[in-house]
C-alpha positions as MATLAB code, in Angstrom:
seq = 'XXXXXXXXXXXXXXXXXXXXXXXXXXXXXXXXXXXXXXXXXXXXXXXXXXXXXXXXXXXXXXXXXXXXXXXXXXXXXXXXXXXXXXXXXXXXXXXXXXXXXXXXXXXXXXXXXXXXXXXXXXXXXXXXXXXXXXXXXXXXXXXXXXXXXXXXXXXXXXXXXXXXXXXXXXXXXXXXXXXXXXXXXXXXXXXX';
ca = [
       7.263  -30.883   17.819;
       4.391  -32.852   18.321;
       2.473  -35.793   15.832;
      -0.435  -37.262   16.368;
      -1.093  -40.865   17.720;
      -4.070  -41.140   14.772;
      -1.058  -41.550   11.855;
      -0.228  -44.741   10.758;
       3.115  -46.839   12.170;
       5.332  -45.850    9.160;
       5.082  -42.261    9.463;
       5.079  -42.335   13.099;
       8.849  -44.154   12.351;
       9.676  -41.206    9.841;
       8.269  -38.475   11.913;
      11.222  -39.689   14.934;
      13.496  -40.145   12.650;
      13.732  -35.942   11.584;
      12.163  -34.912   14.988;
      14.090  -33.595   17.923;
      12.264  -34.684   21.027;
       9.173  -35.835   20.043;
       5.906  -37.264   21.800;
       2.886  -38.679   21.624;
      -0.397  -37.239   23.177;
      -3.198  -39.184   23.731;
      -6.887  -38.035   23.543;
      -9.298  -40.575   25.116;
     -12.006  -40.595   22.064;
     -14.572  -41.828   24.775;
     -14.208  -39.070   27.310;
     -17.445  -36.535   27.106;
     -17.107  -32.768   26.719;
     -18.953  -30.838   29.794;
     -20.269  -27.087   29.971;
     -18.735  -25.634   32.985;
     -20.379  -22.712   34.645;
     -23.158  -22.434   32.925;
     -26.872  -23.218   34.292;
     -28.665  -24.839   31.882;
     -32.770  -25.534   31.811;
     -35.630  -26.104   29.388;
     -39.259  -25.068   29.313;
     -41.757  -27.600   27.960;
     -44.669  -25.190   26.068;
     -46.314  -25.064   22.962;
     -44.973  -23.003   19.858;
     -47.708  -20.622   20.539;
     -46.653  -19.850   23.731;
     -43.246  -19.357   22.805;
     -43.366  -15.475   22.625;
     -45.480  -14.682   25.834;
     -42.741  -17.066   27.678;
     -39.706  -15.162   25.993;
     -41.316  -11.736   26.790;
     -42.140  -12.698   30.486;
     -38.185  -14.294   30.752;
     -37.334  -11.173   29.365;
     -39.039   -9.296   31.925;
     -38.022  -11.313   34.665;
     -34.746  -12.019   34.471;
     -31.568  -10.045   35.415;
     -28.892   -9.798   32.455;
     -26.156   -7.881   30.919;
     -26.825   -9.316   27.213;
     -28.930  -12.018   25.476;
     -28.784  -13.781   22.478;
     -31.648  -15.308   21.205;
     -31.296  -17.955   18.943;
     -34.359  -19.194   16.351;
     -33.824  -21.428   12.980;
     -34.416  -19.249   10.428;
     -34.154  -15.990    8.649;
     -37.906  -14.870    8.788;
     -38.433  -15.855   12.461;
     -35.580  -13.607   13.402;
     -36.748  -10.577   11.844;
     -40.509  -11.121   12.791;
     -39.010  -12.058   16.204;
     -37.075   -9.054   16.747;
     -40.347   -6.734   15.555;
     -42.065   -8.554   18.060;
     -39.791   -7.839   21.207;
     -39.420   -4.307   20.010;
     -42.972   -3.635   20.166;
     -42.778   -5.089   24.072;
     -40.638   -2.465   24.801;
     -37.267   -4.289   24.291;
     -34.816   -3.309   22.184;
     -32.871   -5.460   19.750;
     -31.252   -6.084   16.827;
     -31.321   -9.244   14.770;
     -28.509  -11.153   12.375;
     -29.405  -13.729    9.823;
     -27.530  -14.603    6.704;
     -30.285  -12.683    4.029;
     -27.845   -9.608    5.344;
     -24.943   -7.829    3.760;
     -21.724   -8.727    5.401;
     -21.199   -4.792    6.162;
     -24.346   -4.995    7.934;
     -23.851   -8.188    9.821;
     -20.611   -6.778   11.083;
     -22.293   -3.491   12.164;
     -24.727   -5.267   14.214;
     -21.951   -7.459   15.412;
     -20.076   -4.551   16.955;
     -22.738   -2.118   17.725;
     -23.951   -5.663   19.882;
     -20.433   -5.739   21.333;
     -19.944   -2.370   22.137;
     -23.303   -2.991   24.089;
     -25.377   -0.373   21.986;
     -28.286   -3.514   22.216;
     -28.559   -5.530   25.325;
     -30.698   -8.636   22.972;
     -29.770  -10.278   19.944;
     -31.878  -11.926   18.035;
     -30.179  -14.830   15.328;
     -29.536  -17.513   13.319;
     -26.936  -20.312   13.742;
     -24.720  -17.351   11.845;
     -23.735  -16.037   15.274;
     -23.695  -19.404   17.055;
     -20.168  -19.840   17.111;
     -16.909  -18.216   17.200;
     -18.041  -14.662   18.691;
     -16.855  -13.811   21.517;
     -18.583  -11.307   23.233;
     -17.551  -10.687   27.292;
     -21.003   -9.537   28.376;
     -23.421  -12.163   27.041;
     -24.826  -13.999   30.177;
     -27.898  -15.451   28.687;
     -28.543  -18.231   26.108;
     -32.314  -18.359   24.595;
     -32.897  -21.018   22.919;
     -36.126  -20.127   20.842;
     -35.979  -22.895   18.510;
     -33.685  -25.807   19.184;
     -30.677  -26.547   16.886;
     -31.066  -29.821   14.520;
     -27.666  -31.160   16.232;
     -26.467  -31.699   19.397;
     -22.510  -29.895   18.460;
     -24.699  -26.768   17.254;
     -26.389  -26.704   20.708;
     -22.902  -26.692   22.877;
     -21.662  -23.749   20.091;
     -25.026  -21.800   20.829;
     -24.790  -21.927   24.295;
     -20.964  -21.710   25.003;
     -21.776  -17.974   23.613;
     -22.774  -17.259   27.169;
     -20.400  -16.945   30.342;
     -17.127  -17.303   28.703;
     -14.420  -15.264   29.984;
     -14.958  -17.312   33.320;
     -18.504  -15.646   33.655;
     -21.514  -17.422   34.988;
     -24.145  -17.870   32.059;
     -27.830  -18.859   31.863;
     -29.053  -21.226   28.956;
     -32.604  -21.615   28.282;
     -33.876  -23.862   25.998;
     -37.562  -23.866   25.059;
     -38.948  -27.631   23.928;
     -41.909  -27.868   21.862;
     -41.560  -31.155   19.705;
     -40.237  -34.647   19.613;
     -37.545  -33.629   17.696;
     -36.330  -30.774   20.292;
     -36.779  -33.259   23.238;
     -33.914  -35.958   21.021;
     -31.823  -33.090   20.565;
     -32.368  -32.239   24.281;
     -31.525  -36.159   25.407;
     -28.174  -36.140   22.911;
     -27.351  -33.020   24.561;
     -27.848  -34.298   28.256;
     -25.600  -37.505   27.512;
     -23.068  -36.745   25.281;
     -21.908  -33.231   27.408;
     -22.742  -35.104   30.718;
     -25.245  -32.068   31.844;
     -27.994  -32.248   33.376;
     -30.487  -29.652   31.964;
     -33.376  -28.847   34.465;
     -36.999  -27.794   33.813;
     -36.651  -23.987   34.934;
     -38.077  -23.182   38.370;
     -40.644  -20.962   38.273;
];
């Protein structure tokens, strides 16, 4: 059995007292998470841009499957019309779904019927899908936790995954910074 070092003296006492062989662990509260194994950069354009650069990555790059991640609802829909008409295609999740259909798209994505994804923070954590080896960040998330959930989508399973985040604004260049110091990372401008 195990209690934690955060309870107070007293029931630290009580918890030995009924416990065979107990201990203590320790968590340093100042020690940073990291993101092992995955390549992270970010691409400094315009929100106009953001589609010819996603199109071009899309083009470019060498993947099993994607998930690209925007903020909301209608940018994921209108996003996923828009890479279908390139010649890519996707599906997109957002919470104005059905649950039935969610979980359809969810498993026709995992049994690799769709190579992209297009979605909202609804698929940003807690899926865990073997062949997703690249991270888009479209839009950045409003927190820095939100980012590592986005991103630690891609090369679980002791994979090798790609994260790219694009930065238009102030705001996505703080969340960028709290990302780069808090996870101890250093995110790189992608080569060209």
């Amino acid at each position: 059995m195990m209690y934690s070092a955060t309870m107070d003296n007293d029931t630290k006492d009580v918890c030995r007292l009924f416990m065979k062989s107990p201990f203590e662990l320790f968590i340093d509260s100042d020690s940073k998470l990291t993101l092992h194994g995955l390549k992270q950069y970010y691409v400094k354009l315009d929100d106009s841009q953001k589609i010819k650069r996603l199109v071009e990555l899309l083009d470019s790059l060498d993947f099993n499957q994607v998930i690209i991640f925007v903020s909301k609802t209608k940018y994921a829909q209108k996003l996923q019309e828009v890479i279908n008409q390139e010649g890519f295609p996707s599906i997109a999740s957002h919470g104005d779904l059905k649950q039935e259909q969610r979980i359809k798209i969810y498993n026709d994505f995992k049994e690799a019927k769709y190579r992209i994804m297009i979605s909202t923070d609804l698929f940003g954590r807690g899926i865990d899908i073997e062949k997703i080896n690249i991270v888009i960040n479209f839009h950045m998330p409003d927190q820095a936790d939100q980012y590592l959930h986005r991103v630690g989508r891609a090369g679980r399973f002791g994979t090798k995954g790609l994260t790219i985040s694009f930065i238009s604004n102030e705001d996505d260049q703080k969340i960028l910074d709290e990302v780069q110091s808090r996870f101890e990372v250093k995110v790189e401008e992608l080569p060209a």
